[in-house]
VEXTOR-837646 format. One record per residue (C-alpha): x, z, y. Coordinates in steps of 0.001 Angstrom, whole numbers, plus 500000, padded with zeros to 6 digits. Layout:
BEGIN
XZY;...
***
This chain:
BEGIN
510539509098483220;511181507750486810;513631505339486139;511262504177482932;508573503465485777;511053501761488170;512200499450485377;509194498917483326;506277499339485529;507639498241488978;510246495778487669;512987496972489932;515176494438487835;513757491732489699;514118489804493191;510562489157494649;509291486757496983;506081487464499130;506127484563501176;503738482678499593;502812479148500780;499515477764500199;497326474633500544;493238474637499597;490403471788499435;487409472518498662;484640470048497798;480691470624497361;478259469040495019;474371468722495107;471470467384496606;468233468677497477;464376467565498890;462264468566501319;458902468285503028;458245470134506733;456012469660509402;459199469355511865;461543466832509817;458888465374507078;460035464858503542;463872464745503425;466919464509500819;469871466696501533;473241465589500519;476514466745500877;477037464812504504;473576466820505392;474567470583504536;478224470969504379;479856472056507833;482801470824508258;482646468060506119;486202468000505184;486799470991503209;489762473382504167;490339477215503240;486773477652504546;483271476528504671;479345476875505426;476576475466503293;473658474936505105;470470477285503509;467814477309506351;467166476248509981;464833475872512680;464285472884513773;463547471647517650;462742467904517730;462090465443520556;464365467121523316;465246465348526480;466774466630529797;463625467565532061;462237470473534152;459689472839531759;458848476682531575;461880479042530654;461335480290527380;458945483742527703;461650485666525531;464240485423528078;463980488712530403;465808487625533639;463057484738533758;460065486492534299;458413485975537747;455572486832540053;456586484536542928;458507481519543466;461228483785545323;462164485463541930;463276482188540801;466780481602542517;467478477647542651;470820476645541462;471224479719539186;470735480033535291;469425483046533749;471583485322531253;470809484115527569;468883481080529292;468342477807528122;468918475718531814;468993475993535376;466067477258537822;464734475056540233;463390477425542517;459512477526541326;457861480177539687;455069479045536884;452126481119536141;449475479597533667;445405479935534973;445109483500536862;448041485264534554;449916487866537366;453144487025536112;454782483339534580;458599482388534324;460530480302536072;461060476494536016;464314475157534667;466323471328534195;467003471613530685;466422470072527490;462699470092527087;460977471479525243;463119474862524891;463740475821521610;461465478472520156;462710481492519196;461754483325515826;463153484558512622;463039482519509379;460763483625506982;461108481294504075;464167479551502653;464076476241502957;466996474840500537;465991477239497842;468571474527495770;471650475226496432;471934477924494100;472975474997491776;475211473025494047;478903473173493023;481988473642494833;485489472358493648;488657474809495069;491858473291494349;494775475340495410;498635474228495737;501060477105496036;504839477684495814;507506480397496352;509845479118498545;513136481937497571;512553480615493287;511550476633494508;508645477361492019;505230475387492475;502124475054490668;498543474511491068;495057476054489677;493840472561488031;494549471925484419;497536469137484435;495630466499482149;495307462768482092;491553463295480909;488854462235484046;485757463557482577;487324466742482483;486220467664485692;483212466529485762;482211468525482472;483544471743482908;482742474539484587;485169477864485652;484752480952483365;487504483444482344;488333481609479388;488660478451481326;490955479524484168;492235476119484949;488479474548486017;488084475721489135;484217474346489673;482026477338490579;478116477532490956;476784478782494594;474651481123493097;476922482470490294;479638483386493348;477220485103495247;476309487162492435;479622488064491555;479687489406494797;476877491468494067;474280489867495809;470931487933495735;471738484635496485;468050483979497468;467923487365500134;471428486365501037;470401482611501953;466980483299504030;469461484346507030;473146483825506191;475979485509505137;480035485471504900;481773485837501066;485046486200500599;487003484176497210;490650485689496514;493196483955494854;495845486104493073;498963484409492195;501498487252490663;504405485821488778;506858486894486122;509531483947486803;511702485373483654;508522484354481239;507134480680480509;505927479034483596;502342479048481804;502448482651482086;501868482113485819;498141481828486298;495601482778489158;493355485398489405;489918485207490529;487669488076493172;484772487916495226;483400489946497458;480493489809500289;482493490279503990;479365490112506090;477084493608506588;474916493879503149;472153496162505094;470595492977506253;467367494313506694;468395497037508549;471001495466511547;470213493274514548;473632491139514227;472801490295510139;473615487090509050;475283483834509935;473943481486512398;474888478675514385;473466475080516545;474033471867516465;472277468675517249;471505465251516688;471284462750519782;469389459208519864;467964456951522286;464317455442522447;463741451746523034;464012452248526956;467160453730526578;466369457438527138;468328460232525658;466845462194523043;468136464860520746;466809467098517854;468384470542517873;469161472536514682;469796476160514428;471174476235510822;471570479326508731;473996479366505318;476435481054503712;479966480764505026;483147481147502305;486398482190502959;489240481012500344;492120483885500864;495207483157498739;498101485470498524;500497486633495626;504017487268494927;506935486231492658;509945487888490720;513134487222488544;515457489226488045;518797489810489998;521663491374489837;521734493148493080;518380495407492727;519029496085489384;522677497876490507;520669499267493463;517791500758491051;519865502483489043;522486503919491449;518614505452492823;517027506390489634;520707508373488767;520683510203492074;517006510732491802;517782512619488510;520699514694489963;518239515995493264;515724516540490593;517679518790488917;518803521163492011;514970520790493408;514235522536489498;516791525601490435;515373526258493643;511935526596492292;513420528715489436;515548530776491018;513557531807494241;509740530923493774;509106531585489530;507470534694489100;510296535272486531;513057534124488232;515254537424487974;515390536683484489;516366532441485388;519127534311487766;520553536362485479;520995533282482869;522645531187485027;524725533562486656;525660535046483953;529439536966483524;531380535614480621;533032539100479860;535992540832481023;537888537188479955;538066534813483449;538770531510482928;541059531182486303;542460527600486546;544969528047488124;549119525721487935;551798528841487099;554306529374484393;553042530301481214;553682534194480653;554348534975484165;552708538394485049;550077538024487954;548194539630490860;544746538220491126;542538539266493664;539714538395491020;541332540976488333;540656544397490248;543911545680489769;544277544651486184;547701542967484912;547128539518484066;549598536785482613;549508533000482133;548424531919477923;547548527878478428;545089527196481422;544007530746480905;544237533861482688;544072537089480333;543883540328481996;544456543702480156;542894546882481304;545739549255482010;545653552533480259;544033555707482183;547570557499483880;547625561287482920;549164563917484862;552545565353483814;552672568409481883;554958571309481998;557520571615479175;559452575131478783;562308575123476651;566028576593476326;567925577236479556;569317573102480422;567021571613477737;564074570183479612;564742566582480664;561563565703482593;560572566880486317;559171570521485889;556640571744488646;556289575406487733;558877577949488846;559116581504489661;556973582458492828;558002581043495876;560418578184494252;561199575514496268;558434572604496819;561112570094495087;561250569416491592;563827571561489645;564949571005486371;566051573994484298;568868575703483993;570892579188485421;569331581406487715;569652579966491502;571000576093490191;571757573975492568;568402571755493498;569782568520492648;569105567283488794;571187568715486258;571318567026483045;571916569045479766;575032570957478787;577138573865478704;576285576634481377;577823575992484644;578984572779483596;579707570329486864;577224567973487727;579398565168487342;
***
């Protein structure tokens, strides 16, 4: 089962390459009117909205913004929001020094409107300071519809293998009919509003103060199939904090400005705090074929993987199973009184073996047979004619001599005599 996963499920046949190199361009399309007290009517295009306007792996569609008009560089009132400009006197103002957060430089002079107590100091800034407030209505409520166009260029280096998300076909109004769904992987044109929503957000709620959303590109390749078989992958998510309503730091902001110059010649500028959505194209993905080399390594593994898999099984059988007396006793089981003893020596040849307990054993093949030698009985007595007896006689008259006699006359000689005539010699 684990070298069926290796193989099948991991591929551990194949070489992979992670390094993944990658090349995006993005391009948006739309257009959209307004009509505001600050700016007048208007018509948005691309050059108006899209920051920066040459599209890499990232960026920001304008949504909303707050607009400042008419600044120049002049002395005015700090801004009342500001807390280090507040003032009773003109020596809370220190000349020469800007306040944290501020919008200029204090002259010196403390400015207090009618009989009010307290005022804020004077600063050289662009005047008049921009107002500070929190958007409360969208103001290109359009570019849900806009269109963006992500065209992405990869290749694995380790295969030389290159290939790109945009349908390979000499047909020009392709493009400019189509739009990406998961049947139409190769049309890369997605709606604002339908990314945001994938996302799993409002694109409206999203739009009022900014946000961040993330599009992944999955490129994972099985270089032994058709090069066809190699196609991207699409996810999106939302990076930024969703709890917009809740959090201080919610949302995506940032300034900018446009400068011109009156008839007399003097600088002007109108400042823009803009708020939009900001996405991030991520592309990563990896490669394989197969190799030689991990295939060898793989299953030298999966084989040795198999083998500790098999002692790791007797351990738990022998000393942690409930019933593992009765695993013991399987395993360790004594094949009889027969001992299969491997051992080089002549066939026949009577043996000692430590292993046989005293038993005689003797060589048949690569086999070891032992016998069980018969249970030795003690001699018995025989009694007989005068000279008959020819075995060792341990009974005598009382107070006989401790050796063995054998029979024969009355006060014999205690060496053996064999049988024959009465006082025959012992020769």
């Amino acid at each position: 089962m684990g070298a069926r996963w290796v193989f099948l499920v991991k591929k551990g046949y194949q070489d992979t390459d992670n390094s993944l190199q990658s090349s995006v361009i993005t391009k948006v399309k739309g257009v959209a009117f307004t009509n505001t007290s600050e700016l007048g009517a208007r018509l948005w295009d691309v050059a108006d909205y899209v920051i920066p306007p040459q599209g890499e792996s990232a960026f920001f569609v304008v949504t909303n913004l707050i607009v400042t008009p008419g600044q120049r560089q002049d002395t005015c009132a700090e801004n009342k929001d500001i807390p280090d400009a507040e003032c009773s006197e003109d020596s809370d103002c220190h000349a020469g020094e800007a306040a944290v957060t501020g919008n200029g430089v204090m002259t010196g002079r403390c400015l207090r409107v009618g009989t009010a107590q307290k005022g804020t100091c004077e600063i050289y800034a662009w005047c008049p300071v921009e107002a500070r407030f929190q958007p409360t209505k969208l103001l290109l409520d359009e570019a849900e519809k806009f269109t963006v166009y992500i065209k992405n260029f990869i290749r694995f280096p380790k295969f030389n293998f290159s290939k790109t998300n945009v349908q390979d076909t000499q047909n020009t109004s392709f493009l400019k009919t189509c739009h990406f769904d998961l049947s139409n992987l190769y049309c890369p044109i997605f709606q604002l509003g339908s990314i945001v929503q994938w996302a799993g957000s409002s694109f409206q709620e999203m739009a009022l103060k900014g946000g961040v959303i993330g599009i992944q590109i999955e490129w994972n390749c099985d270089l032994d199939k058709a090069a066809s078989e190699c196609n991207p992958h699409y996810s999106f998510s939302r990076l930024d904090s969703k709890n917009a309503k809740e959090s201080a730091s919610s949302g995506y902001n940032f300034r900018f400005a446009k400068y011109y110059r009156d008839a007399d010649g003097v600088e002007f500028r109108t400042l823009m705090k803009v708020y939009g959505i900001r996405f991030d194209v991520m592309v990563n993905g990896k490669a394989g074929k197969f190799s030689i080399v991990p295939t060898v390594i793989n299953i030298g593994s999966s084989m040795a993987l198999m083998g500790a898999g098999a002692f790791f099984c007797d351990l738990v059988l022998i000393y942690i199973s409930k019933k593992s007396h009765f695993y013991r006793g399987k395993k360790f089981e004594e094949e009889g009184q027969e001992l299969s003893l491997q051992r080089k020596e002549p066939e026949g040849q009577l043996l000692e073996w430590p292993e046989a307990h005293g038993r005689i054993c003797s060589l048949k093949g690569d086999s070891c047979v032992c016998l069980q030698p018969p249970e030795v009985q003690p001699p018995k007595e025989r009694k007989g004619e005068c000279g008959a007896a020819a075995e060792p006689a341990y009974s005598g008259d009382l107070g006989a001599a401790a050796e063995p006699a054998y029979s024969g006359e009355l006060g014999a000689a205690a060496e053996p005599a064999y049988s024959g005539d009465v006082a025959t010699g012992a020769g």
